[in-house]
C-alpha positions in Angstrom: -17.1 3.8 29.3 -15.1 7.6 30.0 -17.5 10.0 30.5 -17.1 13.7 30.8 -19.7 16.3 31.2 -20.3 16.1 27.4 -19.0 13.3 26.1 -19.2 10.1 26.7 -17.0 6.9 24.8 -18.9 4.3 25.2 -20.0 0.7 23.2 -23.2 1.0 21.9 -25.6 -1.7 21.6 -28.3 -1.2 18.1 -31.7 -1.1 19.0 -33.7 -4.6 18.9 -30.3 -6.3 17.7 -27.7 -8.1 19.2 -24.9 -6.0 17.4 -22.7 -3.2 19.3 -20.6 -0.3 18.3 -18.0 1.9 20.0 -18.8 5.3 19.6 -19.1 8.8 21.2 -22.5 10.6 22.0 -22.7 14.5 22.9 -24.5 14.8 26.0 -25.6 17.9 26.1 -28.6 17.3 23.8 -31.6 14.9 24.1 -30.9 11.4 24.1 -27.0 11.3 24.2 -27.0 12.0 20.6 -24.0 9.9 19.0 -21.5 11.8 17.4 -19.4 9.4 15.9 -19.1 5.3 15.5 -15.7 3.6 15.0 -16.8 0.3 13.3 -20.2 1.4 12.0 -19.8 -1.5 8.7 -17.9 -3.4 11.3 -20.9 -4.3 14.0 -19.6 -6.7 16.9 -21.9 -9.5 18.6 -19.3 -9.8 21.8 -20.8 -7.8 24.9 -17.3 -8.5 26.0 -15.5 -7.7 23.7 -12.2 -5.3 23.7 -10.5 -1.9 22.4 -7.4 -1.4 22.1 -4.8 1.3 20.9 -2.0 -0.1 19.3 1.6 1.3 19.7 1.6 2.5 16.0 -1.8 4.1 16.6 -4.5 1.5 15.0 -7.6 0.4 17.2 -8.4 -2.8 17.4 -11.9 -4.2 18.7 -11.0 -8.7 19.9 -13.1 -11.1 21.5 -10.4 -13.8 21.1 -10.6 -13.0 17.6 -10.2 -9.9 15.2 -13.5 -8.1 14.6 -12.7 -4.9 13.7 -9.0 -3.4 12.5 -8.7 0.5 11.6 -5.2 0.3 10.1 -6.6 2.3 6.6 -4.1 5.0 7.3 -0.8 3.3 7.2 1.8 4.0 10.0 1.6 7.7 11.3 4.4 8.7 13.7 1.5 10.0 16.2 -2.5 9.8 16.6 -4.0 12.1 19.1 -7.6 11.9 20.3 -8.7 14.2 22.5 -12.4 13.9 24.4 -12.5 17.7 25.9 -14.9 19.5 27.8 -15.6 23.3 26.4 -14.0 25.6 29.3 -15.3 29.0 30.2 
């Protein structure tokens, strides 16, 4: 998990299942609200399962095997994500 004072990226486990995400919840609301879910058709059964960046930019979630692939978009020369606290 990273974890900032309002975000955290983080796997997610669904309620009552066995199935986990990877997402990112706002926490400055009630309950961590989640904010967006990388493999939300792709759910993942692995509570050890890993993320990766690849060099051309595609995330990959393995347990040994593939389980999820976000290579949609093709090669893009860069991907940027940033997780950033507001600043005063």
């Amino acid at each position: 998990m990273v974890v900032t004072s309002n975000w955290a990226f983080s796997t997610e486990q669904k309620e009552n299942s066995i199935e986990y995400y990877v997402g990112i919840r706002y926490r400055k609301v009630p309950n961590d609200k989640i904010v967006w879910v990388a493999n939300r058709d792709s759910a993942f059964e692995s509570p050890s399962a890993v993320l990766t960046i690849q060099p051309d930019g595609n995330m990959e979630i393995t347990d040994g095997r593939m389980m999820y692939h976000d290579g949609n978009f093709g090669y893009i020369f860069e991907r940027v994500g940033w997780l950033m606290d507001e600043r005063a």
